[in-house]
PyMOL Python script that loads the backbone (N, CA, C, O; Angstrom):
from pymol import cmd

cmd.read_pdbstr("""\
ATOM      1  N   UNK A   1     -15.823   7.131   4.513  1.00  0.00           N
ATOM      2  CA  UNK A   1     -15.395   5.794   4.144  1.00  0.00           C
ATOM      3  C   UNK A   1     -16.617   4.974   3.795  1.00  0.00           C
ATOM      4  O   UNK A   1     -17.699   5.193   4.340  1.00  0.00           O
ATOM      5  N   UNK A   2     -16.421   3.907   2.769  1.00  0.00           N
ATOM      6  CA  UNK A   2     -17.554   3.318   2.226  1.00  0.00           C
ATOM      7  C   UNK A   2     -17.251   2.232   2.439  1.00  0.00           C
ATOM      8  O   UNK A   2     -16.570   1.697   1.564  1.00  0.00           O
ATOM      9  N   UNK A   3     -17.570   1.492   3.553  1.00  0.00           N
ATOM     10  CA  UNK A   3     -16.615   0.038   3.616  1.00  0.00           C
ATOM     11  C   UNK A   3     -18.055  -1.282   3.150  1.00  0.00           C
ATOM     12  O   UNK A   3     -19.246  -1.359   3.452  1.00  0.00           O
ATOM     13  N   UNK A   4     -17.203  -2.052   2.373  1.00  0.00           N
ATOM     14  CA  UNK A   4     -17.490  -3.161   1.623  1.00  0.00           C
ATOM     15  C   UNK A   4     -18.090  -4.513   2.027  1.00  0.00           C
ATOM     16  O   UNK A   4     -19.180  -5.081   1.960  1.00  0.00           O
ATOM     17  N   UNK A   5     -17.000  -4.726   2.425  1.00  0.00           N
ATOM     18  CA  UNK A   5     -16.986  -6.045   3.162  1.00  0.00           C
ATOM     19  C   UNK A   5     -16.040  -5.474   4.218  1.00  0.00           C
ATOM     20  O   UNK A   5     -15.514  -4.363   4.148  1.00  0.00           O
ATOM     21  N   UNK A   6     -15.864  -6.485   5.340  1.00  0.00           N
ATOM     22  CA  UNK A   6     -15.168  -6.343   6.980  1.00  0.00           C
ATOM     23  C   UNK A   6     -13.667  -5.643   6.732  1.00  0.00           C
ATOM     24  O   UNK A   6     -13.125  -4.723   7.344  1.00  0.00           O
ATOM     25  N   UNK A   7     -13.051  -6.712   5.202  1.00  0.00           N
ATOM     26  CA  UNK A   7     -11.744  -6.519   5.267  1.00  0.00           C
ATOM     27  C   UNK A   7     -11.413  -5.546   3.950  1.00  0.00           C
ATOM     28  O   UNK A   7     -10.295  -5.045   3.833  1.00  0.00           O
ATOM     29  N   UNK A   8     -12.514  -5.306   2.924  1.00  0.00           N
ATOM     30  CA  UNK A   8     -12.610  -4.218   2.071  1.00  0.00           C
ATOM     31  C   UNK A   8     -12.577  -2.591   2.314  1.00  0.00           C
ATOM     32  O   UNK A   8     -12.575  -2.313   3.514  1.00  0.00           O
ATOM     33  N   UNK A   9     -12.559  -1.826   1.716  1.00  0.00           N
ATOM     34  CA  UNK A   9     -13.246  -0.303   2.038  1.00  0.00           C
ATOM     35  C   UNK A   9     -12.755   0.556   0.739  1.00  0.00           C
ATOM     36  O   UNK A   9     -11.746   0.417   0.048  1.00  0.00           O
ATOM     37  N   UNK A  10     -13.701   1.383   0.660  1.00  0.00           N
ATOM     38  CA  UNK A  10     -13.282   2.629  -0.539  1.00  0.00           C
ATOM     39  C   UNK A  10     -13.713   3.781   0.307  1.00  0.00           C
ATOM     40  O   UNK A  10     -14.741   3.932   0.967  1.00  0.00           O
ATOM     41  N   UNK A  11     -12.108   4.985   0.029  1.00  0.00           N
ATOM     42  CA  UNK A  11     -12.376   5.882   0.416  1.00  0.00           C
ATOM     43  C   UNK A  11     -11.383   7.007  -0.387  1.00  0.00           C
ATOM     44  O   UNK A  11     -10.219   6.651  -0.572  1.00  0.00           O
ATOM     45  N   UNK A  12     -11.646   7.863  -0.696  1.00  0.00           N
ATOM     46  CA  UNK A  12     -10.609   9.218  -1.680  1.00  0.00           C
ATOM     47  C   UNK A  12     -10.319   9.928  -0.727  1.00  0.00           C
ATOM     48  O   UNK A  12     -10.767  10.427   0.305  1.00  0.00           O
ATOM     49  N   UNK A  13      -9.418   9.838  -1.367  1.00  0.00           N
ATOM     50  CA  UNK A  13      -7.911  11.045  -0.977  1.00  0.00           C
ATOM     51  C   UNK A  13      -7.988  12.357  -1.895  1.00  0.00           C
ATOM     52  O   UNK A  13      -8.579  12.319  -2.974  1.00  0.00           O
ATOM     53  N   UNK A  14      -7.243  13.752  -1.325  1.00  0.00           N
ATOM     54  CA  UNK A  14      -7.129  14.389  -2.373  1.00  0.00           C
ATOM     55  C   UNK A  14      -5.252  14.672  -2.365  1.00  0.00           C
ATOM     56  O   UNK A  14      -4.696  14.777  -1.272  1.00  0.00           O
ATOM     57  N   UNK A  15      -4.747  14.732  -3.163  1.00  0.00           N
ATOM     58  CA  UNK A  15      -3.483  15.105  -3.464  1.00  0.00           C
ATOM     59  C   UNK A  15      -2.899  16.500  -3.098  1.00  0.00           C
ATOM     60  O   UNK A  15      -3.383  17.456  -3.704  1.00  0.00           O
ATOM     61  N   UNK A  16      -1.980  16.723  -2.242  1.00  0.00           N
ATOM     62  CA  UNK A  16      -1.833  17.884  -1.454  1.00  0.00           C
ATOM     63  C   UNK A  16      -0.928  18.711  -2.693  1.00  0.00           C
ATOM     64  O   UNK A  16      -0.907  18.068  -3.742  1.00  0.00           O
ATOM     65  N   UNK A  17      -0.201  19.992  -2.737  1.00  0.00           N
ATOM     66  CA  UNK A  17       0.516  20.827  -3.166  1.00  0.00           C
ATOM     67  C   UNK A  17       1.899  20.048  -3.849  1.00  0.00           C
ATOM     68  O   UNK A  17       2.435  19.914  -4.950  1.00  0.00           O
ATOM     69  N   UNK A  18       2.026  19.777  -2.915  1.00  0.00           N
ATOM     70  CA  UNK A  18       3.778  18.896  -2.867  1.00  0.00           C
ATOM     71  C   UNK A  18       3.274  17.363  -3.497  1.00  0.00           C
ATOM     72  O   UNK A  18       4.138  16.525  -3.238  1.00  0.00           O
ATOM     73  N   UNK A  19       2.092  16.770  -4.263  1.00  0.00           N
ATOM     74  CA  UNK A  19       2.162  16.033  -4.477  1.00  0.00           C
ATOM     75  C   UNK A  19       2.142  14.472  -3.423  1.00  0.00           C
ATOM     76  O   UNK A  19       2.660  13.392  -3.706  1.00  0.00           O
ATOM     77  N   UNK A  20       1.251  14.892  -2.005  1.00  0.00           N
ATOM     78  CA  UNK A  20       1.236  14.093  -0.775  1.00  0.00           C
ATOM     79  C   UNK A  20      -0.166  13.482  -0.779  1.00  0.00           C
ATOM     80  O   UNK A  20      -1.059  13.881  -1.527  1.00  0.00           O
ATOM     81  N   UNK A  21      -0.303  12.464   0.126  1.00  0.00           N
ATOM     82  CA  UNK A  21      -1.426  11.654   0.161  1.00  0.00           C
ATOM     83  C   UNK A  21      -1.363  11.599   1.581  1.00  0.00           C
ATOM     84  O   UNK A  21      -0.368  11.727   2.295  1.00  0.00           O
ATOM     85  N   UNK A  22      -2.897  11.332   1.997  1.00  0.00           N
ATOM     86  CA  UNK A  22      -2.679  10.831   3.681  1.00  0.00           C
ATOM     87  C   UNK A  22      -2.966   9.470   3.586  1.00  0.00           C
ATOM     88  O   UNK A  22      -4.113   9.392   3.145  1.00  0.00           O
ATOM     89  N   UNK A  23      -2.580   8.542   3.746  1.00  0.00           N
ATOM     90  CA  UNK A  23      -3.311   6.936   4.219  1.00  0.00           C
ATOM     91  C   UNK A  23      -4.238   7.148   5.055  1.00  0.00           C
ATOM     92  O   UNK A  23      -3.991   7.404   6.234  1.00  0.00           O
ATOM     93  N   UNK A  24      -5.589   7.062   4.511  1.00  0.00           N
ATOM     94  CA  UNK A  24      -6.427   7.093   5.956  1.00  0.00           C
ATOM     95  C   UNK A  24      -6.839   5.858   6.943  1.00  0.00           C
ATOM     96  O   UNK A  24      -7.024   4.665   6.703  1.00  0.00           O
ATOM     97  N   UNK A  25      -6.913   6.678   8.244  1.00  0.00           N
ATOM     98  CA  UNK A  25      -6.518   5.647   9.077  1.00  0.00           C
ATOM     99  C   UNK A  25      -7.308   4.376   8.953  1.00  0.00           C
ATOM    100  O   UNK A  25      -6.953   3.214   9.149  1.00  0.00           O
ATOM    101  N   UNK A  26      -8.251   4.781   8.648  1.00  0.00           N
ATOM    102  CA  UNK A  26      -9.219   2.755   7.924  1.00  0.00           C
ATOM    103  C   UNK A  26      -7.769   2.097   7.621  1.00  0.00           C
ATOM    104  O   UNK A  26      -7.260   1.385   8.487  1.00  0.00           O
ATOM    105  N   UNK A  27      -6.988   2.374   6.184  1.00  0.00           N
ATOM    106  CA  UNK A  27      -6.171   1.442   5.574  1.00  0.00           C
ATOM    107  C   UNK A  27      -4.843   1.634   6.835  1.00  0.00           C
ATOM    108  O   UNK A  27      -4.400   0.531   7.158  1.00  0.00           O
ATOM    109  N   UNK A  28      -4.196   2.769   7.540  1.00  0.00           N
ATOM    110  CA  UNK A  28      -3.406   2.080   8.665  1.00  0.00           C
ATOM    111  C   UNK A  28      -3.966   1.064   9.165  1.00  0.00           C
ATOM    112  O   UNK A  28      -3.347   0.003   9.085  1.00  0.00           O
ATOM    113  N   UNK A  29      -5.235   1.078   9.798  1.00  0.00           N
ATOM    114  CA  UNK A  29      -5.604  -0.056  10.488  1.00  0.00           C
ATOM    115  C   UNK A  29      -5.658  -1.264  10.293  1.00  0.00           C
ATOM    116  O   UNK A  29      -5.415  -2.206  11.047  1.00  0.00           O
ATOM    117  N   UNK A  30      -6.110  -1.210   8.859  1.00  0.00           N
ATOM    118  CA  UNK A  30      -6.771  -2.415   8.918  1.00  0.00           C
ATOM    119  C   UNK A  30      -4.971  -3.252   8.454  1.00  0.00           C
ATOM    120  O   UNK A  30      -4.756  -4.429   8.742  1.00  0.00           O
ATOM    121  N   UNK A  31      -3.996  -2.444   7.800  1.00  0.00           N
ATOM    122  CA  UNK A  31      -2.773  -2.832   7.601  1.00  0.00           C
ATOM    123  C   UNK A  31      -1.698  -3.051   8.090  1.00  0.00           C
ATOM    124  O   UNK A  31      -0.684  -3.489   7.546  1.00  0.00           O
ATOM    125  N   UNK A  32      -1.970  -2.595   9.710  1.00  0.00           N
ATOM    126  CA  UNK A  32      -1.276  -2.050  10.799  1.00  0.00           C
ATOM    127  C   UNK A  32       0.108  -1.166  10.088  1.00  0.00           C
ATOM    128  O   UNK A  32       1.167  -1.792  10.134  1.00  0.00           O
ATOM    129  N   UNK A  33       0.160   0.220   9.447  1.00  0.00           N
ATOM    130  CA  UNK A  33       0.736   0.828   8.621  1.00  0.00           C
ATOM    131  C   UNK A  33       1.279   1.994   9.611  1.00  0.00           C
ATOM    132  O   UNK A  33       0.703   3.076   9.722  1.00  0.00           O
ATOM    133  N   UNK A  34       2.556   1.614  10.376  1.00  0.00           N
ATOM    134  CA  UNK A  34       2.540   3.029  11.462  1.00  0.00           C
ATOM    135  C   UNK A  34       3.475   4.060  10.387  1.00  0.00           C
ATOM    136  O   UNK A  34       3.733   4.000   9.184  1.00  0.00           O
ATOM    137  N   UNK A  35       3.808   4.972  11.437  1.00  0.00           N
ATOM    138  CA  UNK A  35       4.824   6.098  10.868  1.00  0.00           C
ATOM    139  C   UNK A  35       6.306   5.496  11.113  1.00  0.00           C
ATOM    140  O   UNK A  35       6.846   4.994  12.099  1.00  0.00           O
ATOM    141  N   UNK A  36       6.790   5.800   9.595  1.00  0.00           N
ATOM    142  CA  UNK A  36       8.210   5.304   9.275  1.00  0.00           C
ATOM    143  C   UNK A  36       7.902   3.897   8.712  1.00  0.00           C
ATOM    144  O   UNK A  36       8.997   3.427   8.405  1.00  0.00           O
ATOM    145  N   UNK A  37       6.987   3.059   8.449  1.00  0.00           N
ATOM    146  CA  UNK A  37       7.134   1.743   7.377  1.00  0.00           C
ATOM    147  C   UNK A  37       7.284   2.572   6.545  1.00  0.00           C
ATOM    148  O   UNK A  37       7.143   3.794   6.486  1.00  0.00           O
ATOM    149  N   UNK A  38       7.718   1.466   5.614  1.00  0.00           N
ATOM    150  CA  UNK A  38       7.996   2.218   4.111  1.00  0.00           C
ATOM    151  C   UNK A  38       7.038   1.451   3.063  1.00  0.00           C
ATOM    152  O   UNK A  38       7.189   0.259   2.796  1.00  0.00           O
ATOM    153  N   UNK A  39       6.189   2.142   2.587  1.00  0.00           N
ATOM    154  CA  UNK A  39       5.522   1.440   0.989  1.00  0.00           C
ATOM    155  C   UNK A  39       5.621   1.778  -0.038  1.00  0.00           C
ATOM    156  O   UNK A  39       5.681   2.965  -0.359  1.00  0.00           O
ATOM    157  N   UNK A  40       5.682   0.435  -1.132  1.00  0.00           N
ATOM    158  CA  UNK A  40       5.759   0.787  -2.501  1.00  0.00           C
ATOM    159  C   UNK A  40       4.720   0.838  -2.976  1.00  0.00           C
ATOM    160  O   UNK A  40       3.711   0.168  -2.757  1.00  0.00           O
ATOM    161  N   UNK A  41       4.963   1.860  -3.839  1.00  0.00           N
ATOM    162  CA  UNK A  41       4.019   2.748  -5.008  1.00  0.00           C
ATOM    163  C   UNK A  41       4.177   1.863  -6.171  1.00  0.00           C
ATOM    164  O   UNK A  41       5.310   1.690  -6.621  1.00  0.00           O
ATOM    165  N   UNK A  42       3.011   1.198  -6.785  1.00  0.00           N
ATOM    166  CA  UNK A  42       3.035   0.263  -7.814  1.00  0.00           C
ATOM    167  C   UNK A  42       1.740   1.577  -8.566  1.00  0.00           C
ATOM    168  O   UNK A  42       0.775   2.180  -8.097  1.00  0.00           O
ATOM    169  N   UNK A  43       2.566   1.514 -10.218  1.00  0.00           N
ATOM    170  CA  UNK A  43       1.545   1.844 -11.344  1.00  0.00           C
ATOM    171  C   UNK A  43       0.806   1.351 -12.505  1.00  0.00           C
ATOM    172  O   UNK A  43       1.595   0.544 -12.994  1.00  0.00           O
ATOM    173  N   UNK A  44      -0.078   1.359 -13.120  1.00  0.00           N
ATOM    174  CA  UNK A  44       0.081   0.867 -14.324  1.00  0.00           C
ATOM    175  C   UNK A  44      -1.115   1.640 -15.368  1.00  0.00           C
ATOM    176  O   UNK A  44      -2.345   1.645 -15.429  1.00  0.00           O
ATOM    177  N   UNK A  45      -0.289   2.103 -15.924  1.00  0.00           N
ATOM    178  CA  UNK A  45      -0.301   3.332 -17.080  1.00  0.00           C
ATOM    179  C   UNK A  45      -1.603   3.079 -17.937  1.00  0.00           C
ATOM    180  O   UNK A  45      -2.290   3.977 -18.425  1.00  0.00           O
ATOM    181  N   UNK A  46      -1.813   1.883 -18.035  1.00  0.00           N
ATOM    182  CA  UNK A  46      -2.607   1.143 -19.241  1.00  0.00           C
ATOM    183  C   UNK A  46      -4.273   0.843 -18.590  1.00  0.00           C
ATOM    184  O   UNK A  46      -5.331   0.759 -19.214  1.00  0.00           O
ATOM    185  N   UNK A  47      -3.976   0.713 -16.926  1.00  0.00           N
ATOM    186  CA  UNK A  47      -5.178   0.493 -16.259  1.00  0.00           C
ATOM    187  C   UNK A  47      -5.510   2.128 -15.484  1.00  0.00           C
ATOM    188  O   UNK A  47      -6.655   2.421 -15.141  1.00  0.00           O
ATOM    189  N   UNK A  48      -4.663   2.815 -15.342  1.00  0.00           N
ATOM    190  CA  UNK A  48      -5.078   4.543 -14.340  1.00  0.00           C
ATOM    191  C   UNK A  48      -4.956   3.929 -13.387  1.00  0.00           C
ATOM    192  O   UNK A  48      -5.836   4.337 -12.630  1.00  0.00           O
ATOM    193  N   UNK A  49      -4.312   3.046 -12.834  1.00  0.00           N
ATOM    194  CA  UNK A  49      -4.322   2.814 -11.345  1.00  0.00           C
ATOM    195  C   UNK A  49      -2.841   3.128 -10.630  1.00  0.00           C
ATOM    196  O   UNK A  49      -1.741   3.108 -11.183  1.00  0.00           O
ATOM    197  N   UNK A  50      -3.075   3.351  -9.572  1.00  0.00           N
ATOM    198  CA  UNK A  50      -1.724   3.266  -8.232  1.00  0.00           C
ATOM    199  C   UNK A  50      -2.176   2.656  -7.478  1.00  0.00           C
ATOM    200  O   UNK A  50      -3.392   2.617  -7.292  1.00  0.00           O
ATOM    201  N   UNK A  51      -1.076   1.811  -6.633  1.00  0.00           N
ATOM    202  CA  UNK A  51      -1.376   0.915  -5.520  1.00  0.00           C
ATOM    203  C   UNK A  51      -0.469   0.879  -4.190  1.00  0.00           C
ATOM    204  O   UNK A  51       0.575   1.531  -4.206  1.00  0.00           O
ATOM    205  N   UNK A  52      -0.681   0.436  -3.492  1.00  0.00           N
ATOM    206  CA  UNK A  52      -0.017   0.779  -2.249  1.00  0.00           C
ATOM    207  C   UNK A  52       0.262  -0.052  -1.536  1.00  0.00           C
ATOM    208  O   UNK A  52      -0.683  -0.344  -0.803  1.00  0.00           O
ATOM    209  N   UNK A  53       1.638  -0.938  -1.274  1.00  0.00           N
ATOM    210  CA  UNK A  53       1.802  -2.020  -0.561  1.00  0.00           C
ATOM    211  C   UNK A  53       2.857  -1.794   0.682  1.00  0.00           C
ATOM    212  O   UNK A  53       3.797  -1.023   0.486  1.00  0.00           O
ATOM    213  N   UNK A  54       2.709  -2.524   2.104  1.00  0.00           N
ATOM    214  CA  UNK A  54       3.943  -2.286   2.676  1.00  0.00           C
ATOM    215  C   UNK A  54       5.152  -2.862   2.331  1.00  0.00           C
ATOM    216  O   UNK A  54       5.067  -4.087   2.247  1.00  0.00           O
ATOM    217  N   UNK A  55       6.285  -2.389   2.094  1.00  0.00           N
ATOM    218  CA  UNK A  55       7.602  -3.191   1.691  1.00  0.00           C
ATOM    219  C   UNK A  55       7.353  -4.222   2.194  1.00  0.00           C
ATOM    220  O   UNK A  55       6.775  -4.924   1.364  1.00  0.00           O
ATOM    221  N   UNK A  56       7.511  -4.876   3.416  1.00  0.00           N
ATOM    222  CA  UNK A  56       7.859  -6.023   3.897  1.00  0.00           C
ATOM    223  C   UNK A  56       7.064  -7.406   3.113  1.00  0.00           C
ATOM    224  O   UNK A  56       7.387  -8.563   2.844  1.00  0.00           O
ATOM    225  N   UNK A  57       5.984  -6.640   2.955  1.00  0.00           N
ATOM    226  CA  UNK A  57       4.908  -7.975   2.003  1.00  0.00           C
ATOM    227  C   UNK A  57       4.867  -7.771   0.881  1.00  0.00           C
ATOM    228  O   UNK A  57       3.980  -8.448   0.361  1.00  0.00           O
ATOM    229  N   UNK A  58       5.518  -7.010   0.031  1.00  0.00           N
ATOM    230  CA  UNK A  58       6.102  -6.654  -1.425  1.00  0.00           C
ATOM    231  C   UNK A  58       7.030  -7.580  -1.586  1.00  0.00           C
ATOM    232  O   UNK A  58       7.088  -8.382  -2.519  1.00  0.00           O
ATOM    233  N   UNK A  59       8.234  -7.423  -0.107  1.00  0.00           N
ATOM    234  CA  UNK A  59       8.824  -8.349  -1.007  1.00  0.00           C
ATOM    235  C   UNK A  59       8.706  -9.941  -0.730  1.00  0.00           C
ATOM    236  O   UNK A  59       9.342 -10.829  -1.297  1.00  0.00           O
ATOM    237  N   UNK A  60       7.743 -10.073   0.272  1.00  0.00           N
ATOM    238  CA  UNK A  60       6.873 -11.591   0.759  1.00  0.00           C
ATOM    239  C   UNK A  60       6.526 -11.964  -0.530  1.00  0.00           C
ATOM    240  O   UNK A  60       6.750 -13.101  -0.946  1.00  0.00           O
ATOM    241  N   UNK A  61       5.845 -10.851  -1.392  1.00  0.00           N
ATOM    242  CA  UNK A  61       5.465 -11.880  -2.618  1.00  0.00           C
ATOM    243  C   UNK A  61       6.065 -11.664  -3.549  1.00  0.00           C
ATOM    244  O   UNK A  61       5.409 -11.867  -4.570  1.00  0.00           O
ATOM    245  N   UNK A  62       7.481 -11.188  -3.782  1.00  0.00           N
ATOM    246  CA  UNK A  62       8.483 -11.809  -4.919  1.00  0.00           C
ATOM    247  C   UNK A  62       8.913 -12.439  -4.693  1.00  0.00           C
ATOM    248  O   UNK A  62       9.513 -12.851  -5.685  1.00  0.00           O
ATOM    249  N   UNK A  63       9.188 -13.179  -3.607  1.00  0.00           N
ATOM    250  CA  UNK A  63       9.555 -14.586  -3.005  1.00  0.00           C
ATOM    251  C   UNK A  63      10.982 -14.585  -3.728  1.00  0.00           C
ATOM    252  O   UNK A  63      11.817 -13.686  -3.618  1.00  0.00           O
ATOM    253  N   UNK A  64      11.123 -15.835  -4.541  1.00  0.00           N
ATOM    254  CA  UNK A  64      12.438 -16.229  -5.217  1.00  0.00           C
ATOM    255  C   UNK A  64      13.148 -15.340  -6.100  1.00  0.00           C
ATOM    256  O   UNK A  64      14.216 -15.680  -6.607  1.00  0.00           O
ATOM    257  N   UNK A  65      12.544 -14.075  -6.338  1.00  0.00           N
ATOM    258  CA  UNK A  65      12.980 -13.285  -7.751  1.00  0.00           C
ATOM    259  C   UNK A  65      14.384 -12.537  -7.168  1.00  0.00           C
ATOM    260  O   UNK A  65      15.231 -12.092  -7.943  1.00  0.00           O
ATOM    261  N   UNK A  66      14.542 -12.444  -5.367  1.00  0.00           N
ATOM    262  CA  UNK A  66      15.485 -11.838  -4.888  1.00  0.00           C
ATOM    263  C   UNK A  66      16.519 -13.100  -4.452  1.00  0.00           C
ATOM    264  O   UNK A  66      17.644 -12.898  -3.994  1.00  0.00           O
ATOM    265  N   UNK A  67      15.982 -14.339  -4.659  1.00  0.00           N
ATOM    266  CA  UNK A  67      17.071 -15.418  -4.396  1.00  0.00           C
ATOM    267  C   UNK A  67      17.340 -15.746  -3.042  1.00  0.00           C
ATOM    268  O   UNK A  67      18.282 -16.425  -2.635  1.00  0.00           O
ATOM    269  N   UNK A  68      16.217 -15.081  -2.210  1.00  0.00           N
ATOM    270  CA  UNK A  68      16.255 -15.201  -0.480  1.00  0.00           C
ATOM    271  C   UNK A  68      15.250 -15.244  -0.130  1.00  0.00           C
ATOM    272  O   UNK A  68      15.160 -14.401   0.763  1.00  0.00           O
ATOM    273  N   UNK A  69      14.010 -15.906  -0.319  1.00  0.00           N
ATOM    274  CA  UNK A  69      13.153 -16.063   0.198  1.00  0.00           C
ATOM    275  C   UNK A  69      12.290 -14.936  -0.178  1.00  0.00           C
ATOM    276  O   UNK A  69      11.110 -15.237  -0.354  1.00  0.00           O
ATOM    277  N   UNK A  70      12.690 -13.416  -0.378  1.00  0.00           N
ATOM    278  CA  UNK A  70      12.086 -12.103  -0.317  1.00  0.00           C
ATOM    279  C   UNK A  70      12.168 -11.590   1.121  1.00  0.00           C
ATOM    280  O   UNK A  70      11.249 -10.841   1.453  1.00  0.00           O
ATOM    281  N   UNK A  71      13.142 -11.872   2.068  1.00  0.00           N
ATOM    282  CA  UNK A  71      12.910 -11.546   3.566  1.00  0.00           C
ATOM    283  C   UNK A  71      13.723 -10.548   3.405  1.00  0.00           C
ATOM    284  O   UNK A  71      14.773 -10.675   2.776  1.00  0.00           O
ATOM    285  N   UNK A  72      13.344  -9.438   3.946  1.00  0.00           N
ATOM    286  CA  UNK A  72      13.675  -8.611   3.771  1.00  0.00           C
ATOM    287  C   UNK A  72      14.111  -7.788   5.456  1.00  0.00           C
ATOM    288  O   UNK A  72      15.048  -6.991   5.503  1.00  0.00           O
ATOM    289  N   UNK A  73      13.400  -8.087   6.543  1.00  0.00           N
ATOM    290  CA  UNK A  73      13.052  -7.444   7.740  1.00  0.00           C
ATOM    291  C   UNK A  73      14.433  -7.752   8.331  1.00  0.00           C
ATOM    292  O   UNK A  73      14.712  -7.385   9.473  1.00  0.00           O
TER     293      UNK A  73
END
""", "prot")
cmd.dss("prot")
cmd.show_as("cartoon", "prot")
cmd.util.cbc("prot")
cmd.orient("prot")
């Protein structure tokens, strides 16, 4: 792990057989990310990137687009 700043860090993954990733535990931590949250997989084709958010604050920041606040829990 190559950490940045306190609340930053870069670190690679390699992609298993089946197409799996591990979260390493830096980003559980620092995200408090246990087993069984669920996160969305955000892409964008045009930049090579994937991103990784926990649902619950995915939908914290669509706020009004779901017409409920985004509360989801």
């Amino acid at each position: 792990m190559k950490e940045i700043q306190k609340d930053r860090f870069i670190v690679s993954v390699k992609v298993g057989p089946k197409g799996q990733i591990t979260v390493p535990v830096e980003a559980r931590r620092m995200f408090d990310i246990k087993e069984g949250d669920t996160l969305m997989v955000m892409g964008d084709r045009a930049r090579g990137g994937v991103a990784l958010l926990k649902a619950d604050e995915f939908y914290k920041l669509m706020g009004g687009a779901f017409g409920d606040g985004g509360d989801r829990t």
